[in-house]
C-alpha positions as CSV (number, residue, x, y, z in Angstrom):
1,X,17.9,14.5,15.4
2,X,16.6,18.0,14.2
3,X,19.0,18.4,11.2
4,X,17.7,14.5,10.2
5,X,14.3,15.3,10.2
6,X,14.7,18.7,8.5
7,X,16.4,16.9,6.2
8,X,13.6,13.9,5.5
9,X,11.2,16.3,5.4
10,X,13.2,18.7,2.7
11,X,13.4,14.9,0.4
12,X,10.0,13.8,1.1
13,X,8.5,17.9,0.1
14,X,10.7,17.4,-3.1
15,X,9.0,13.9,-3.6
16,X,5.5,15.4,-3.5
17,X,6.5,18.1,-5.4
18,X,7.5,15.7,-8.6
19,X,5.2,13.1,-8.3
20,X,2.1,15.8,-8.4
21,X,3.3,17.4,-11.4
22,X,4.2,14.0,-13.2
23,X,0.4,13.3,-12.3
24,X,-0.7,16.0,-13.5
25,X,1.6,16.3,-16.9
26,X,0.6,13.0,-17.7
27,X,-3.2,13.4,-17.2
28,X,-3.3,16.2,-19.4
29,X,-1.4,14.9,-22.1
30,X,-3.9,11.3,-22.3
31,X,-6.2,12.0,-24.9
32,X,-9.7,13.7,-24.7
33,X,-11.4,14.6,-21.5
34,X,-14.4,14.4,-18.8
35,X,-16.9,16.7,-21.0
36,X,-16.6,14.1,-23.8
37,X,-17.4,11.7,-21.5
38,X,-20.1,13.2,-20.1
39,X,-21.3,15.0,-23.5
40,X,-21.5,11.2,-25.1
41,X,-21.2,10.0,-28.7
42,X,-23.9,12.7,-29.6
43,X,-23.0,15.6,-28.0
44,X,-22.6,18.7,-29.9
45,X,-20.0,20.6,-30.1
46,X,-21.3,23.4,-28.0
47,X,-22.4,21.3,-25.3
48,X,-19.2,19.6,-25.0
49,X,-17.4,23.1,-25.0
50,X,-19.8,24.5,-23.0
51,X,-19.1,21.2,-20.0
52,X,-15.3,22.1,-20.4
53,X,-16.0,25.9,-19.7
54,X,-17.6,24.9,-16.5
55,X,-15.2,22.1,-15.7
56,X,-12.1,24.3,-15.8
57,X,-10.8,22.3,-19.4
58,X,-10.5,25.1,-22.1
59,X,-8.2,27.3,-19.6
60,X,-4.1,27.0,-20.4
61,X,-2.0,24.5,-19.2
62,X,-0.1,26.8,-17.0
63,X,-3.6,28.3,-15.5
64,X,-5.0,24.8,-15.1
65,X,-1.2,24.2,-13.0
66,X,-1.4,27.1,-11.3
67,X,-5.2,26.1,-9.8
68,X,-4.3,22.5,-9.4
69,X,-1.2,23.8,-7.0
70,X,-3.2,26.0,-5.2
71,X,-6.0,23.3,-4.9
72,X,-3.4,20.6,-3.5
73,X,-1.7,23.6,-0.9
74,X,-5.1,23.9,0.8
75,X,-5.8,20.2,0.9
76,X,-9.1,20.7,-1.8
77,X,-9.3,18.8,-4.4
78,X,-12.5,20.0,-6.1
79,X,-15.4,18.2,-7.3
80,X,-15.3,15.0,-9.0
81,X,-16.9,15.0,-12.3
82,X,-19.0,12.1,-12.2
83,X,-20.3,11.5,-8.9
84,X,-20.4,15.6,-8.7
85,X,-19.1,15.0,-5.1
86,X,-16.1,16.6,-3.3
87,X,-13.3,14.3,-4.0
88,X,-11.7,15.0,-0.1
89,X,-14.8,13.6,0.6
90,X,-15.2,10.4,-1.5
91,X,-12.0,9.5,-0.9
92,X,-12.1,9.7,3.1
93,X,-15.7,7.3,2.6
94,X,-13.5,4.7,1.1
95,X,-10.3,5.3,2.9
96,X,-11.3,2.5,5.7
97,X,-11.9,-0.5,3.7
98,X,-8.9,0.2,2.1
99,X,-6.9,1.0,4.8
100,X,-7.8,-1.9,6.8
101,X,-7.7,-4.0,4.2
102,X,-4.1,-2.9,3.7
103,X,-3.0,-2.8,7.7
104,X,-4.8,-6.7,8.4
105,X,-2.7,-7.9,5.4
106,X,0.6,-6.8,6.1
107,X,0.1,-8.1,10.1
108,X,-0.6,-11.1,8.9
109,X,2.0,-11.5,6.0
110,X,4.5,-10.5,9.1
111,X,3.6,-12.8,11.1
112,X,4.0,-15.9,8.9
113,X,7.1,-14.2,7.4
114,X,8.3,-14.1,11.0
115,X,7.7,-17.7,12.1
116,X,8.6,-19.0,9.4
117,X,11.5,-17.4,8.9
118,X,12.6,-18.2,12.6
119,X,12.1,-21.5,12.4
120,X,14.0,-21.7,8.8
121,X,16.8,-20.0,10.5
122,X,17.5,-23.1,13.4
123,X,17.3,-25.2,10.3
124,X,19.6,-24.3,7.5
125,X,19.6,-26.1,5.0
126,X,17.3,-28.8,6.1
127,X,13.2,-29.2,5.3
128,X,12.3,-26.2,6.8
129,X,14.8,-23.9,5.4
130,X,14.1,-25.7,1.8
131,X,10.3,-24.7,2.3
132,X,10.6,-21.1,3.5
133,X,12.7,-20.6,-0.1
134,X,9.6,-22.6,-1.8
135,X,7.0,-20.3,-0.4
136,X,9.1,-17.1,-1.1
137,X,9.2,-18.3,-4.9
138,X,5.6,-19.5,-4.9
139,X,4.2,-16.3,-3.2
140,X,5.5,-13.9,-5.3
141,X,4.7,-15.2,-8.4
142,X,0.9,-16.4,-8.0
143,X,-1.1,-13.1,-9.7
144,X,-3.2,-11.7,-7.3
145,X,-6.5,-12.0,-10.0
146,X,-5.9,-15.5,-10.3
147,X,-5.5,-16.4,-6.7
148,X,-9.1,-13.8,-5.7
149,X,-10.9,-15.9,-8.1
150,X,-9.9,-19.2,-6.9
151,X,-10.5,-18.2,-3.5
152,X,-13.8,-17.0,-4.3
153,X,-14.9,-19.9,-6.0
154,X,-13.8,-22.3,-2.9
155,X,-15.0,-20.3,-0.7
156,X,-18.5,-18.8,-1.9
157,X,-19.6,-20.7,-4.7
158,X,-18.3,-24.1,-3.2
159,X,-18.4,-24.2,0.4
160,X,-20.6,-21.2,0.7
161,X,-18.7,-19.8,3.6
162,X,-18.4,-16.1,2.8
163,X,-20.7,-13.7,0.8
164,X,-18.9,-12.0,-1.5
165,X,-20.4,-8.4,-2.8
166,X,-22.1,-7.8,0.9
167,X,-19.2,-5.8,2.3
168,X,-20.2,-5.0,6.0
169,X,-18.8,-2.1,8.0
170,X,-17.7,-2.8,11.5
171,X,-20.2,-0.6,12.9
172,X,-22.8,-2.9,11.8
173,X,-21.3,-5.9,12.7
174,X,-17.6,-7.1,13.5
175,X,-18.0,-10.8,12.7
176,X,-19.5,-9.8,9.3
177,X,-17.1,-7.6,8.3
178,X,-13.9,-9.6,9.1
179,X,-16.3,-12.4,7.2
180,X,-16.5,-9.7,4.1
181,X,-12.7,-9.2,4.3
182,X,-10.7,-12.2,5.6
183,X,-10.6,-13.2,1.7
184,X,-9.5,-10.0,0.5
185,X,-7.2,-9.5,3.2
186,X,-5.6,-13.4,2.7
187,X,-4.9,-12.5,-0.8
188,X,-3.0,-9.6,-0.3
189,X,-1.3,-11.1,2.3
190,X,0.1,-14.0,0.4
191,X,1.3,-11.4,-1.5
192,X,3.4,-9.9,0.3
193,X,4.7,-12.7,2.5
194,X,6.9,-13.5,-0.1
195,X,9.1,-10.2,0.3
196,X,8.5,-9.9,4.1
197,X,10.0,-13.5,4.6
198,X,13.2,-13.5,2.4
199,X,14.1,-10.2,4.3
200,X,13.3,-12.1,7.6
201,X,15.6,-14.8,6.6
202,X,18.6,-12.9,5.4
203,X,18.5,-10.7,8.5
204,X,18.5,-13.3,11.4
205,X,21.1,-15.4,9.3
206,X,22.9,-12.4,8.9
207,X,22.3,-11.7,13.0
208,X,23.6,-15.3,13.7
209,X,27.1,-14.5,12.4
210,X,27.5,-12.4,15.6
211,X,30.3,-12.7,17.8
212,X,27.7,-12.4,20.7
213,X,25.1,-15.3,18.9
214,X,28.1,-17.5,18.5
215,X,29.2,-16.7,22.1
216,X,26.1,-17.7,23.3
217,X,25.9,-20.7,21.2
218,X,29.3,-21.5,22.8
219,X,28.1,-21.6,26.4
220,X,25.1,-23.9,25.6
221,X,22.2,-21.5,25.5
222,X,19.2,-22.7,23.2
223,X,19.5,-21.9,19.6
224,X,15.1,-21.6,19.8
225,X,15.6,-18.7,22.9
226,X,18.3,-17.0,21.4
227,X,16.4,-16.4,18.2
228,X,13.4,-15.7,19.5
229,X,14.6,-13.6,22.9
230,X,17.1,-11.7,21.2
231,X,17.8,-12.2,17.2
232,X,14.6,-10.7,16.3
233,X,15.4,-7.7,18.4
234,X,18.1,-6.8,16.1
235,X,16.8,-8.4,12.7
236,X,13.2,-6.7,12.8
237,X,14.3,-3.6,12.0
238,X,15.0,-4.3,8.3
239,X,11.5,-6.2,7.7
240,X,9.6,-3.8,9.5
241,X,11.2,-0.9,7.5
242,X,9.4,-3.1,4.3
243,X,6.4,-3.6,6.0
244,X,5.9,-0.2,6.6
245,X,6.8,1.0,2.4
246,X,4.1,-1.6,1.6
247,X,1.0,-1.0,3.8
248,X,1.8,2.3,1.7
249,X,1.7,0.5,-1.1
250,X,-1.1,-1.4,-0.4
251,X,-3.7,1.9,-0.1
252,X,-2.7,2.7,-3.7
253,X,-2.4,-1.5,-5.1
254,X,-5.8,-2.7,-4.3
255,X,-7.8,-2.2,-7.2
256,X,-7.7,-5.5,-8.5
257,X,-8.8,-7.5,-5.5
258,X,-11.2,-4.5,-4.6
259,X,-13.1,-4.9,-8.0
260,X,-13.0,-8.9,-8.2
261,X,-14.8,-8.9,-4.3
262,X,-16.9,-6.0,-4.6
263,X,-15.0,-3.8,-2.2
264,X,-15.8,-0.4,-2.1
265,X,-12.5,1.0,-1.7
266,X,-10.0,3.4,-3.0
267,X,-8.9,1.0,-5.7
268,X,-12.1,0.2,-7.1
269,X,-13.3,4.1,-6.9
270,X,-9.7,4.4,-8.4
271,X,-10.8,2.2,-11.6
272,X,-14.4,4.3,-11.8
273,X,-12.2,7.6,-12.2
274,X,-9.9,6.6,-14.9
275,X,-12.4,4.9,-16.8
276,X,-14.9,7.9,-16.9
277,X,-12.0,10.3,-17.2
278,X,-13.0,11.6,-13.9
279,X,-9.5,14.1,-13.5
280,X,-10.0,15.8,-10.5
281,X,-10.7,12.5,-8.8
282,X,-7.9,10.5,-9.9
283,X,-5.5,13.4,-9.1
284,X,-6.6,13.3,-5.9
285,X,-6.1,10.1,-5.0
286,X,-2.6,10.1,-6.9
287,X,-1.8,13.0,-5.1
288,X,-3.0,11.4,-1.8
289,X,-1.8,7.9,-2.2
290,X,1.9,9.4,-2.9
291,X,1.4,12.0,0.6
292,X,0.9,8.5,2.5
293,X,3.6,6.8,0.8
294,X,6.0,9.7,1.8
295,X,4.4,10.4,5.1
296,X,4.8,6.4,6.2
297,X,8.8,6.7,5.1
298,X,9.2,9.7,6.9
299,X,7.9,8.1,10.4
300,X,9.4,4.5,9.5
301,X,12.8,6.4,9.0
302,X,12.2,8.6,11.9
303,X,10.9,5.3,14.7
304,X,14.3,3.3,13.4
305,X,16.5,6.5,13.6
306,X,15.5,6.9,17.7
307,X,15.1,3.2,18.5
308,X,18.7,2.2,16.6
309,X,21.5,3.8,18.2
310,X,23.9,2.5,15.4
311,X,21.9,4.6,12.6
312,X,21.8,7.5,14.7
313,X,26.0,7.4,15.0
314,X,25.7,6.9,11.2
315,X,23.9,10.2,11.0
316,X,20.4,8.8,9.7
317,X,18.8,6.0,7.8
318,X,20.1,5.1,3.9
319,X,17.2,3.7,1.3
């Protein structure tokens, strides 16, 4: 158990390592830079080089690396540039909506994913079956922009059910905030049901080919129990591994569906930053989207490595 951890946390350290540098490489190579931005179309020339003294911009690359390493080590990552805010702290004010948009999304996406996928399992190759392979195509081909907007046409301008653009926290009040999000939180959903439920389906069909599924068959025990008392026991493992990558995913893939309902988010303040050239602030949340990508791997691989006594024989879990 020790030498697999040691070793996942070795890989996911090396991970870290790359992607900062690749964010921070790439940053600097993008032409211009946040005093232009904040200098305008008639700044001078020594008002724009006297914004990228103070912002850290006419040091060397290497200087610039060395202070964006050191920055990262001790979890600060400055002050953004245009809100002229601490970016730690903007980015933990817009962690929840994010985040929960991102955890209430993938719950429900594995939930359908799992009914659905059980009940295509008992019948193979008849209606059921044929519509669990239709909504696997549909789902993950409907864009996310275009599906927000039709939703929030129905919804608000139609049936003037939801407001969209009054987000509510939960503090305030619970029924308005799941009112705020449910849309938000459908979309995503959808679009990661498609995913979620091919991997549900393969693994139980690929659990039913057991000697002890067949046995059981044999000796007259219900198809219905057997799937749902035991073969998801031993097919979960697989989906939840996915549903773990993409809740990841999700903190750092929300911008579109955060702009388009007026979410104030990670993604949206994500969009804000590279648009106004805001560095320090899109580094940051680079920097921290990729630590919770690695960091939800690392404890995914870890739960399946203790609760799976077949990939602890094998010596640890291959991606």
């Amino acid at each position: 158990m020790g030498k697999f951890v040691i070793k996942r946390l070795l890989s996911a350290l090396a991970v870290m390592a790359i992607v900062s540098f690749v964010a921070f490489a790439a940053l600097e190579l993008i032409p211009g830079n946040a005093a232009l931005i904040a200098a305008g179309t008639e700044g001078s020339v020594s008002s724009v080089a006297s914004l990228e003294s103070e912002l850290g911009l006419d040091k060397s690359f290497g200087e610039r690396l060395f202070v964006y390493y050191r920055s990262f080590l001790s979890f600060d990552f400055g002050i953004s540039s245009y809100f002229g805010e601490s970016v730690t702290v903007l980015i933990a004010q817009r962690l929840g909506v994010t985040f929960s948009l991102a955890f209430f999304s993938i719950i429900l996406a594995l939930l359908f994913s799992i009914a659905l996928g059980s009940a295509a399992t008992l019948g193979k190759g008849k209606f059921l079956d044929a519509i669990s392979r239709s909504v696997v195509q549909l789902f993950s081909s409907i864009p996310s922009f275009w599906l927000s907007l039709l939703l929030l046409i129905l919804f608000s301008s139609v049936l003037h059910l939801v407001n969209v653009g009054d987000y509510i926290s939960p503090s305030v009040s619970v029924s308005g905030y799941f009112s705020s999000i449910i849309l938000p939180v459908i979309v995503l959903a959808i679009g990661e049901t498609g995913p979620l439920l091919r991997l549900v389906r393969a693994s139980l069909l690929r659990v039913k080919e057991e000697d002890w599924y067949r046995m059981g068959t044999v000796r007259g025990g219900s198809r219905a129990r057997l799937i749902v008392a035991y073969a998801l026991r031993y097919a979960l493992p697989g989906p939840l591994t996915l549903a773990g990558s993409e809740l990841a995913k999700l903190l750092g893939g929300t911008a579109i569906v955060e702009s388009i309902f007026a979410l104030p988010g990670l993604g949206r303040l994500f969009l804000t930053a590279v648009e106004m050239r805001d560095i320090p602030l899109v580094e940051g949340i680079v920097i921290f989207v990729s630590f919770v990508v690695v960091l939800m791997n690392l404890v995914t691989d870890i739960v399946l490595f203790l609760s799976n006594p077949s990939m602890r024989k094998a010596g640890g879990v291959r991606l």
